[in-house]
N, C-alpha and C positions, 0 to 999 in steps of 0.2 A: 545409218549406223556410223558410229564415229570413229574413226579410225585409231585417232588420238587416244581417246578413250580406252581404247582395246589393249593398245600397244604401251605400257606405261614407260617402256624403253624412250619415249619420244616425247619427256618434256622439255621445261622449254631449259634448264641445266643443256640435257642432254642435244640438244638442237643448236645450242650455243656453242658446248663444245665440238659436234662437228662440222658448225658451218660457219661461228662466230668470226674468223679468220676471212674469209671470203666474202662474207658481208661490207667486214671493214674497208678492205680491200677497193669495192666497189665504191662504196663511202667516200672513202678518203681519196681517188682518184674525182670521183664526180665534185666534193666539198672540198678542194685542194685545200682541207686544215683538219689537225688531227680531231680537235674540239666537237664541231659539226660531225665527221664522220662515226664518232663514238656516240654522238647523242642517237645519228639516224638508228644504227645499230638498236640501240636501247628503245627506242622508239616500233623497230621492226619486229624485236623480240616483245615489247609489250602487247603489238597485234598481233602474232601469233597467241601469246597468253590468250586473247581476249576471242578470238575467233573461235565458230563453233564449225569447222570446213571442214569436212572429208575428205584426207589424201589418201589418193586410190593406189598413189605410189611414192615409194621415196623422191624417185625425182621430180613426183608433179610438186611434192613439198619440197625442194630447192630452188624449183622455177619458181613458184608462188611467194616465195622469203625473199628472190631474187627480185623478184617486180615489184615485190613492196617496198625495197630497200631503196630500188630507184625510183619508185614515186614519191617517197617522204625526202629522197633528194631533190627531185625537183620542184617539191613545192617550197622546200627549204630557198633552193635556189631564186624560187618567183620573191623570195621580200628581202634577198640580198642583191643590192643594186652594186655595193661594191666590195664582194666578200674577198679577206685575206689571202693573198697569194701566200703558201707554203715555200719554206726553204725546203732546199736540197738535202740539208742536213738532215732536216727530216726522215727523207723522202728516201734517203738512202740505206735510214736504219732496217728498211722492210724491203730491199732486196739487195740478194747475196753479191751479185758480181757491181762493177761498176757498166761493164755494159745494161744489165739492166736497168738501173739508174738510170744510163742516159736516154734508153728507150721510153722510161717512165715518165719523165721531163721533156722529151719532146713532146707525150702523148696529153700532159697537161696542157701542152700548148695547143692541142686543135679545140676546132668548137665542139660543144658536148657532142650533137648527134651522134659524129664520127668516133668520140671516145666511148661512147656507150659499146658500139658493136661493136669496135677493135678489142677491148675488155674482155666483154663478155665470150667473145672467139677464139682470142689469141690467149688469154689467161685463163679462163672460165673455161673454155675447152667447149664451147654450143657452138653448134651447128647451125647456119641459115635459118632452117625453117622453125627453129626453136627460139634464135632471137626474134623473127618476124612476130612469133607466138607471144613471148613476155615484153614485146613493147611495142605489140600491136601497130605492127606495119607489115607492110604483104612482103615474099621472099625477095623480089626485084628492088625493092625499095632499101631491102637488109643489104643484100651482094652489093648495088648502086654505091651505098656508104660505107662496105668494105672495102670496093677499090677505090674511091674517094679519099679515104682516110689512109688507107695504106699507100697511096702516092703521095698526099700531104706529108705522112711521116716520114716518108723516104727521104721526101726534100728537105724535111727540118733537121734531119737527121745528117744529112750530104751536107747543108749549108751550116749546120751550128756546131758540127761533127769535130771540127779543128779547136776549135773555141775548147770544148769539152773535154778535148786530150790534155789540152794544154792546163788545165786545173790544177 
């Protein structure tokens, strides 16, 4: 039975508007450009269109928009050998404080692994065992690259932190 189907509350308008924001989000951190991040989106909302999937739950349908959104990033990623680094300016119209910003901008600076689960944890709000689940690594492998990333940030953050005031 299709869930979809049932629930007409849950097309893809309606899916956009509540999840459209966080998709991009995911996007535009992983595609550091807003161009790429809006296509993945449009890209993610088309396979949704296109799927015939049974969400058994609202959240298994945001984990599932959520894993597609970073797969059509990373394949996007595999044929950019040297995609646009984003300004600041940017980067800063999409969060409130300037400390955010500068969190944002250091976390562009790690390698993806690390910004995937930092992301998805610290913004996203998932748990361990739910990142392990939408990108398919076991839970030691998810925590491993949360303290990983979360000490790299600290030092990007400690070492580029003066730089950053002074703007």
């Amino acid at each position: 039975m299709d869930k979809k189907k049932e629930d007409p509350g849950r097309s893809v308008e309606e899916v956009f508007q509540e999840y459209g924001n966080m998709l991009y989000r995911i996007a535009f951190v992983m595609m550091k450009n807003a161009f790429d991040a809006e296509d993945v989106v449009q890209d993610t909302l088309i396979k949704y269109m296109e799927c015939h999937k049974s969400f058994h739950t609202e959240e298994h349908r945001k984990a599932w928009l959520i894993r597609v959104d970073i797969n059509l990033c990373k394949n996007r990623l595999r044929f950019y050998k040297n995609h646009p680094k984003i300004s600041m300016e940017q980067l800063s119209r999409y969060y409130e404080s300037r400390e955010d910003t500068d969190v944002m901008e250091a976390l562009l600076l790690l390698p993806q692994k690390y910004r995937e689960v930092l992301l998805l944890h610290y913004v996203e709000g998932y748990q361990g065992r739910e990142i392990a689940k939408m990108l398919t690594l076991s839970e030691a492998a998810v925590r491993k690259r949360l303290e990983r990333g979360r000490k790299k940030l600290g030092e990007l953050l400690e070492k580029e932190g003066a730089l950053w005031k002074k703007e």
